[in-house]
Each structure stands twice: as structure tokens, then as C-alpha cells.
C-alpha positions as CSV (number, residue, x, y, z in Angstrom):
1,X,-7.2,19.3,-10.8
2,X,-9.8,16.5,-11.9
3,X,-12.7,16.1,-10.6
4,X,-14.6,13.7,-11.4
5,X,-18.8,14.1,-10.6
6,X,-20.4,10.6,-9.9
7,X,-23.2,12.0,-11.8
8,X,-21.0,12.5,-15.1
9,X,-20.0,8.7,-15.7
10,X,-21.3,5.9,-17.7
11,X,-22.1,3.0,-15.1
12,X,-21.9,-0.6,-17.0
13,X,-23.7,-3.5,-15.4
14,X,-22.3,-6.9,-14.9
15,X,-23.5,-9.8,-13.2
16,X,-26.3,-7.9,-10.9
17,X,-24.1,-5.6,-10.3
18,X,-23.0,-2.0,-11.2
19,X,-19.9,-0.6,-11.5
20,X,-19.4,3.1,-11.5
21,X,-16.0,4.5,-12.4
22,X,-14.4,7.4,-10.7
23,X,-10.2,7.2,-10.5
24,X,-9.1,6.0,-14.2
25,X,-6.8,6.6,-16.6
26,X,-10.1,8.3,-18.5
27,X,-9.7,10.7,-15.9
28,X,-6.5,11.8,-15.2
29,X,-4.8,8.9,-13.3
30,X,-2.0,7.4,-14.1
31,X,-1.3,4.4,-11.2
32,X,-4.9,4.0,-9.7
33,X,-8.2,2.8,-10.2
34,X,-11.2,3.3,-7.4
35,X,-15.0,2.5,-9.0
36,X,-18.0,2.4,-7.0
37,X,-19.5,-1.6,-6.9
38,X,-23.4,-1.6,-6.0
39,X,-24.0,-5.3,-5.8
40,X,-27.7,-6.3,-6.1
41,X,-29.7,-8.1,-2.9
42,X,-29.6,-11.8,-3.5
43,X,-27.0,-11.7,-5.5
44,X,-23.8,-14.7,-5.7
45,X,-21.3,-13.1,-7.7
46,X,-19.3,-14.9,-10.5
47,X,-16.0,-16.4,-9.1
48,X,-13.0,-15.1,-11.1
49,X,-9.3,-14.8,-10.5
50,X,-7.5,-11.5,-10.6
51,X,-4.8,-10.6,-12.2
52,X,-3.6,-7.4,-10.5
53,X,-4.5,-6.5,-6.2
54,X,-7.8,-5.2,-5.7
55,X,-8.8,-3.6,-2.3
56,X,-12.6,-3.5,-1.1
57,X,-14.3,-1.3,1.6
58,X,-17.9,-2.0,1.8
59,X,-19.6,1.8,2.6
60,X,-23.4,0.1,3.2
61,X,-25.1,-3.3,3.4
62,X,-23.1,-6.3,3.9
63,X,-21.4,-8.8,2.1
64,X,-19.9,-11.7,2.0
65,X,-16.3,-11.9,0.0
66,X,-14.3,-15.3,-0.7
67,X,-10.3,-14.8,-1.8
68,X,-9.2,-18.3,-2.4
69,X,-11.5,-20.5,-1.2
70,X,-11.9,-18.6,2.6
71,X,-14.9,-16.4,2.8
72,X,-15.8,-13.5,5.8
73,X,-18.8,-11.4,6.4
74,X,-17.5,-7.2,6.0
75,X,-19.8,-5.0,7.5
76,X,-19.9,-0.9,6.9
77,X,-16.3,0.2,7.5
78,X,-14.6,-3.3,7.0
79,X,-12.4,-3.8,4.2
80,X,-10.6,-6.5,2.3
81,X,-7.6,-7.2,0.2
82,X,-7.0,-9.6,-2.2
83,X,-3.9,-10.3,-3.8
84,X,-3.2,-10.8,-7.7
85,X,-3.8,-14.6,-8.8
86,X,-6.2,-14.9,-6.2
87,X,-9.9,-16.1,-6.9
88,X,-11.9,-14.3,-5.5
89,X,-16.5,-13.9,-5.3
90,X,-18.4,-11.5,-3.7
91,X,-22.3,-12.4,-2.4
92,X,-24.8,-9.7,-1.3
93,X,-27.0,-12.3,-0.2
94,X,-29.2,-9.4,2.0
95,X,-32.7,-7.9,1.3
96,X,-30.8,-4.7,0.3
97,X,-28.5,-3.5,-2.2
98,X,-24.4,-3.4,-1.0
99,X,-22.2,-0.5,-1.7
100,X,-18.6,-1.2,-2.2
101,X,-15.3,0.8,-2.8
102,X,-12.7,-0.9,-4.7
103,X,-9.4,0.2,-5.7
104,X,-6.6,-1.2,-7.8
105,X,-4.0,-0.5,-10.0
106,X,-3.8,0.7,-13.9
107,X,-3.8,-1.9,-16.4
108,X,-6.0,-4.5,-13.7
109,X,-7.8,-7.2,-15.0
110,X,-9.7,-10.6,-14.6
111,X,-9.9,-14.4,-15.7
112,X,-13.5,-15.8,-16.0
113,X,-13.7,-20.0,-15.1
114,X,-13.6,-20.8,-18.6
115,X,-10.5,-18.8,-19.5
116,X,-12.2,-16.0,-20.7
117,X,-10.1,-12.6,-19.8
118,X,-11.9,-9.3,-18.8
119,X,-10.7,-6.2,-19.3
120,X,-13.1,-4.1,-17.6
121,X,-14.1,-0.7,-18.8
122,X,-15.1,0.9,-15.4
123,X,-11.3,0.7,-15.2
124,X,-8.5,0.8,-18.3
């Protein structure tokens, strides 16, 4: 069975924010990603569309996440869903840093404005 120790993984930063991956194909999933997002206070997050679903579940702090242009407030406990070719930002515009749970699929990735396609590492 894997486990997988948050302690044991290489966190990358991005955009004031770090991503720490746990579910992966690196270790032992096949179908599903879940990384832990800690988003920076004051931080606007880059808009980008995604290509796969991604799901959000903020665990501490509060944000503020736009899908296509219609942004809400989540609180501890709230969640969010975004489907694939939506475009999509999260804000942490608080005094403290946001924690976030996200999960999507194997093989998920993003489009930058300019075209520019990420492949992220905290998840293939």
C-alpha cells in the first residue's frame, strides 16, 4: 500500500504559491492526482485555463476562486469544481497564508494567457 509522507516530497513554487504533491502517478496512482496548494497572503493568482477538471477544498484561510469569469468567496470546508476548458484564478487576498486541496485526473494540465502550456510536476 503507498503511503506517501508529506514530509518525503519535493514542493515546487509557482506564482506565490506552493504546491506539494501527494496522489501521482510518482506514487502509485494510476487515475488521480490530489497536491496540497498553500497560496501566499496577498496573493492574485495567474488566470489560466484548464485542460482536465480540477476540484478545490480550501482546509484553512480563505479564498477567493474565479471559473469563467464568476468569482465566490470559499471558506474552511467549502469546495469548488471547475470544469476542463474553463479559466479559472485563485486570490488569497488575506493577511494569512490559504491551504487548499485540489484533486484532478492523470495526465491534467494548463494553458497560460499567452498560449504557453504547463505541464505541472506536482502532478504527471
Amino acid at each position: 500500500m503507498p503511503v506517501i509522507h508529506a514530509a518525503d516530497v519535493e514542493s515546487h513554487q509557482l506564482h506565490g504559491s506552493t504546491f506539494t504533491p501527494l496522489v501521482r502517478p510518482a506514487t502509485g496512482s494510476a487515475e488521480l492526482c490530489v497536491w496540497r496548494l498553500e497560496i501566499a497572503p496577498g496573493t492574485r493568482g495567474v488566470a489560466h485555463r484548464i485542460l482536465r477538471e480540477e476540484a478545490f477544498v480550501l482546509l484553512s484561510g480563505s479564498i477567493a476562486v474565479t471559473i469563467e469569469g464568476e468569482t465566490k468567496s470559499l471558506a474552511p470546508g467549502d469546495a469548488a469544481v471547475a470544469a476542463a476548458g474553463s479559466a479559472i484564478r485563485l486570490d488569497n487576498s488575506a493577511d494569512a497564508p490559504a491551504i487548499v486541496m485540489v484533486t484532478a485526473p492523470v495526465g491534467f494540465t494548463g494553458e497560460l494567457p499567452d498560449g504557453t502550456i504547463v505541464d505541472p510536476p506536482w502532478v504527471n
